[in-house]
TORVEX-851986 format. One record per residue (C-alpha): residue number from 1; residue in three letters; chain; x, y, z. Coordinates in nm, 3 decimals. Each point is the difference from the previous one (the first is absolute). Layout:
N
(NUM "ALA" "A" (X Y Z))
...
//
This chain:
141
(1 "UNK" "A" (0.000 0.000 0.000))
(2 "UNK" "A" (0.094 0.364 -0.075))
(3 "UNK" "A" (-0.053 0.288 0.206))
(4 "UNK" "A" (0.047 0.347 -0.136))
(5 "UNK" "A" (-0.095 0.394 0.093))
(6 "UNK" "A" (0.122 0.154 0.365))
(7 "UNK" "A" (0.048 -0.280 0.180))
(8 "UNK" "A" (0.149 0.115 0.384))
(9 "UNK" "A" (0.024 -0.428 0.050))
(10 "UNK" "A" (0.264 -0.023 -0.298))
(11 "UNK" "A" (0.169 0.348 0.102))
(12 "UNK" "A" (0.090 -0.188 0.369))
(13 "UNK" "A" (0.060 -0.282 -0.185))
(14 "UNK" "A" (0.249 0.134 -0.232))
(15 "UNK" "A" (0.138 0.257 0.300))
(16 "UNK" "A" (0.057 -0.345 0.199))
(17 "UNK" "A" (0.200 -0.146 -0.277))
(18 "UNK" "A" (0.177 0.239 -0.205))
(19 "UNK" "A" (0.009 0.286 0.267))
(20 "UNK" "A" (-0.085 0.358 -0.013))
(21 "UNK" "A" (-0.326 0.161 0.093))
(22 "UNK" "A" (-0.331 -0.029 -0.215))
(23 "UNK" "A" (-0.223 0.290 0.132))
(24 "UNK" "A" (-0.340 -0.082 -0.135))
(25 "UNK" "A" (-0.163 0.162 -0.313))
(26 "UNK" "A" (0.342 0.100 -0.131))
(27 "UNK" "A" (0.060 -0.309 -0.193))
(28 "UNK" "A" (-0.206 -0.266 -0.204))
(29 "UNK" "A" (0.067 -0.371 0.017))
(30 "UNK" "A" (-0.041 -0.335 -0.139))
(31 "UNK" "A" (0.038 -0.302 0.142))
(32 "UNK" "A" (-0.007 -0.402 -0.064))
(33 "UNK" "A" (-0.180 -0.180 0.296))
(34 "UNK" "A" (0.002 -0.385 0.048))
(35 "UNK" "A" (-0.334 -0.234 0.036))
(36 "UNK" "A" (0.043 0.145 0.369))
(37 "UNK" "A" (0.000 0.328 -0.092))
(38 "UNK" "A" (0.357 0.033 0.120))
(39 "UNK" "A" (0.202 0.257 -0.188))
(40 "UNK" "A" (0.281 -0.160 -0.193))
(41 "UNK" "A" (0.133 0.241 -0.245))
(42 "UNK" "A" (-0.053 0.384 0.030))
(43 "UNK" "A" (0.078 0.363 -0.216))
(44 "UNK" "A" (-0.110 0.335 0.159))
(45 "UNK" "A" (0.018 0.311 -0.276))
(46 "UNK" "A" (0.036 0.373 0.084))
(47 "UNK" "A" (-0.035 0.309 -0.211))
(48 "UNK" "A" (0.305 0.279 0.008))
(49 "UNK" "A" (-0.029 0.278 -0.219))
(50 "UNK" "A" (-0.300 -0.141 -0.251))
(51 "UNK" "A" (0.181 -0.337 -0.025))
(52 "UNK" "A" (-0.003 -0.347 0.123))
(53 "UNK" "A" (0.258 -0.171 0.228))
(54 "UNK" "A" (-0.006 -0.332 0.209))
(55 "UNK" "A" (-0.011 0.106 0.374))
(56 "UNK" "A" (0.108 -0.369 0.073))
(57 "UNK" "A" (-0.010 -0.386 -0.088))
(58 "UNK" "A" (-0.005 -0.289 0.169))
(59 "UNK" "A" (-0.009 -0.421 -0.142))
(60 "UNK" "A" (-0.019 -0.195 0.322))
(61 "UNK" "A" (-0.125 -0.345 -0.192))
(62 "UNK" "A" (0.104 -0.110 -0.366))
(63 "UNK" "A" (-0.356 0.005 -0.111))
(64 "UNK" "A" (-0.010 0.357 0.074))
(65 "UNK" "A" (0.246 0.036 -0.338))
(66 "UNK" "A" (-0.183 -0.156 -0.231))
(67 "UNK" "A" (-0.066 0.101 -0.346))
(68 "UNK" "A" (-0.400 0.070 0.056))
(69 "UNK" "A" (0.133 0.245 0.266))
(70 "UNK" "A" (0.229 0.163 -0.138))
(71 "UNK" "A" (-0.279 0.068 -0.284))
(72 "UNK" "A" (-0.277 0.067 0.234))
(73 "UNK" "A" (0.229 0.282 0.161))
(74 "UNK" "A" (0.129 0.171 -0.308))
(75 "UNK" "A" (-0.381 -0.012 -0.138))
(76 "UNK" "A" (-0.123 0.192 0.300))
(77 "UNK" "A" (0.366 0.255 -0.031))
(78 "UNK" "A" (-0.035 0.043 -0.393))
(79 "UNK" "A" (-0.411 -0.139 -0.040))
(80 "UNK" "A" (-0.214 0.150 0.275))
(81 "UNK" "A" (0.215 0.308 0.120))
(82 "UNK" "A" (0.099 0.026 -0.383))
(83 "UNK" "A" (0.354 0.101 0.067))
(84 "UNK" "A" (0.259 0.064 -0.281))
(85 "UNK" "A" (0.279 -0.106 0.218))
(86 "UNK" "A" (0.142 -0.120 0.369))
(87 "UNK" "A" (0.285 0.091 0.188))
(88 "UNK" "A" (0.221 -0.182 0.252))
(89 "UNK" "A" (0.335 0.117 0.215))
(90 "UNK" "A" (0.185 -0.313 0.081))
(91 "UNK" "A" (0.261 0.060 0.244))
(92 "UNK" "A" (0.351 -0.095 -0.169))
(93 "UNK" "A" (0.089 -0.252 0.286))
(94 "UNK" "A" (-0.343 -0.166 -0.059))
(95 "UNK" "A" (0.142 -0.224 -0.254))
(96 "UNK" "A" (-0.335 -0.284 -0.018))
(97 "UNK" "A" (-0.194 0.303 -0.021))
(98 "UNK" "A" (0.151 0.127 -0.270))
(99 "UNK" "A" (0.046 -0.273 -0.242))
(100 "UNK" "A" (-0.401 -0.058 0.063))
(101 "UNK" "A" (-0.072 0.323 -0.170))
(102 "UNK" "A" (0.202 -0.047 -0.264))
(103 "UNK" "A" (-0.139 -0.307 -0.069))
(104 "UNK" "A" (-0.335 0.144 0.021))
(105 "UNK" "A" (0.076 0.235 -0.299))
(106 "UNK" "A" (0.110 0.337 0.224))
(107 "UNK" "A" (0.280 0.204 -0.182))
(108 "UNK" "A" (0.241 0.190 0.246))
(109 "UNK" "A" (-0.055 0.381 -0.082))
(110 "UNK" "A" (0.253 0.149 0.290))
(111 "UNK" "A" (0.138 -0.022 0.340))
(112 "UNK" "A" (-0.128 0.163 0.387))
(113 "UNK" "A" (0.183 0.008 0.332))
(114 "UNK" "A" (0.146 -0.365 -0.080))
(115 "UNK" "A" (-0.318 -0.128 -0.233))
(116 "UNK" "A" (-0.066 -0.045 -0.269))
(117 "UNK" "A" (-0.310 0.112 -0.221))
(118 "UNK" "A" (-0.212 -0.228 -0.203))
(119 "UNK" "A" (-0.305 0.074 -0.267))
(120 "UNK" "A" (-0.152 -0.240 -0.130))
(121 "UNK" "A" (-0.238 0.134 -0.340))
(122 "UNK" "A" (-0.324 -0.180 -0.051))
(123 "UNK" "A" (0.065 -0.075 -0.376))
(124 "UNK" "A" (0.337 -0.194 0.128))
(125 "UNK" "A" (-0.216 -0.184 0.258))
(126 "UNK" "A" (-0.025 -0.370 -0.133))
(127 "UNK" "A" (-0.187 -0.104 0.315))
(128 "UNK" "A" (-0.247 0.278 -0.076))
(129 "UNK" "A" (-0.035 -0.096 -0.386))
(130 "UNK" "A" (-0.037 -0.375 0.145))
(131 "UNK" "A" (-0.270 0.141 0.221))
(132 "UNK" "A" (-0.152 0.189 -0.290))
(133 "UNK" "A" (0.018 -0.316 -0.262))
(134 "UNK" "A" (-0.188 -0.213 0.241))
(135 "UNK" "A" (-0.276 0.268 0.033))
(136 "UNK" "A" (-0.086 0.053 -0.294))
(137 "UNK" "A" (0.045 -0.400 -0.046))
(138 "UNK" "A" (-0.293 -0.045 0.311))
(139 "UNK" "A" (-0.238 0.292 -0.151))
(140 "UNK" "A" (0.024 -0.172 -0.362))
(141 "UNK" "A" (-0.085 -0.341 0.128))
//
């Protein structure tokens, strides 16, 4: 199951396992519960300046990294809040973190206080055209 809008639940969540502070109605999240409706996997987005960054991320199970996730949370970035792009600041020293985004599609665009800064464009998004195929695959059918 996926859980989606101002969630304070997933902002504790995430605060508990990625750290910092998720003061409620500043952010938006998505999450991927279990058949318990236990949070596995977790993204929390902010806006700065007109644009859209992940506040924070979290994968506590290996389901929570599947495919259909990944999807279901670029569909709601790129789909329902019908973004043109998403940014990231990976701390250098956060080397896991890092290669994730690049494997996700995010293109490094610069560097802050020992991070660096990641946009990722919705055109370059193939988990958001995979999202979009199978859409319009479900409304033909």
């Amino acid at each position: 199951m996926i859980i989606s809008g101002y969630e304070p639940v997933v902002g504790r969540w995430l605060a508990q396992h990625c750290g910092g502070t998720f003061v409620a109605g500043t952010y938006r999240t998505i999450a991927y519960l279990d058949e318990n409706y236990r949070i596995l996997s977790a993204v929390a987005f902010t806006e700065i300046g007109g644009e859209l960054w992940i506040a924070g991320c979290a994968v506590i199970d290996p389901r929570g990294r599947s495919r259909a996730w990944l999807c279901s949370w670029f569909d709601y970035v790129f789909g329902q809040l019908e973004r043109k792009r998403l940014h990231a600041i990976v701390r250098f020293d956060n080397e896991r973190s890092t290669r994730q985004v690049l494997r996700l599609g995010f293109v490094r665009r610069g560097k802050l206080d020992g991070s660096g800064v990641y946009v990722l464009d919705r055109d370059k998004c193939k988990f958001w055209r995979q999202a979009d195929e199978e859409t319009e695959a479900r409304r033909a059918a």
